[in-house]
N, C-alpha and C positions, 0 to 999 in steps of 0.2 A: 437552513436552506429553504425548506418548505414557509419558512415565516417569510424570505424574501420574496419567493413566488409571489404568496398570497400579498405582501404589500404591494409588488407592481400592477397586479390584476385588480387590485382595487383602488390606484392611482389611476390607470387607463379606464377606468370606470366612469370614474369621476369626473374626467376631462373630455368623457364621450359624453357624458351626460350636461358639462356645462356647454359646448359646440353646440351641441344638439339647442337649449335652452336659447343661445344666443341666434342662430339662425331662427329659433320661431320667433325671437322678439324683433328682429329684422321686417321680415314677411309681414309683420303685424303694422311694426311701423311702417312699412311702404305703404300697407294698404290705409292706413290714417292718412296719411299727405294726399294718399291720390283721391280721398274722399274732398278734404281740400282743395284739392286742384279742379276739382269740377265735376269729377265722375259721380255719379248719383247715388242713393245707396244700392238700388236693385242693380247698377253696373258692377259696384264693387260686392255686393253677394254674389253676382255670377264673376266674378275674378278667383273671389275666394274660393269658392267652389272646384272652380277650374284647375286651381293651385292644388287642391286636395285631392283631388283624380290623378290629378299630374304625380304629386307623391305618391301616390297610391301606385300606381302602375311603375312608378319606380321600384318601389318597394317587394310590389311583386314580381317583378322581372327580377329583383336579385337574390328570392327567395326558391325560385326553380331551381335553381342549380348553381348557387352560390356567383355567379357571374352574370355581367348581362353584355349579351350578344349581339352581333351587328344589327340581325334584325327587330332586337327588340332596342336597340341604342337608337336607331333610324325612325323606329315608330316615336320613342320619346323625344326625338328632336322635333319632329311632326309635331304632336303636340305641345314642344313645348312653343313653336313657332307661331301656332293658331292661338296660345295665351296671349301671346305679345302681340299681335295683330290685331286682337279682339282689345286688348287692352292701349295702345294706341286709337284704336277706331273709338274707344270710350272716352279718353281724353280728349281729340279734336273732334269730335262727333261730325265728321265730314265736312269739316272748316281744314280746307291748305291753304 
């Protein structure tokens, strides 16, 4: 019994660890194409950055008290509003 424990806690391990893997190689690829696409590199160092706060504050919003709450779910959407804005406004640099 204790052997099957331990084998589903380290299959869910493993498959937290590959999601996790596959979303940073995502984020990574985006930010390539959009270096591509036109955005400079000092646009996409402040994207990137931006992205990394953005997780960050995820992160710690769900380390307070294992949930994250309206007011901290509302500040994250704020920000993550102001990434895509900024990142839009990097892409057409004021060309509509």
């Amino acid at each position: 019994m204790k052997y099957k424990i331990l084998f589903i806690v380290l299959l869910l391990s493993v498959a937290a660890i590959i999601v996790n893997a596959q979303v940073n190689h995502r984020g990574h690829l985006r930010t390539q194409t959009q270096i591509r696409a036109g955005i400079s590199q000092g646009e996409a160092f402040r994207l990137r950055h931006m992205k990394q706060d953005l997780r960050r504050d995820y992160l710690q919003a769900k380390t307070n008290d294992g949930r994250i709450g309206p007011l901290e779910r509302r500040h994250l959407l704020q920000e993550k509003r102001k990434m895509h804005r900024a990142e839009f406004r990097f892409r057409n640099n004021h060309r509509f």
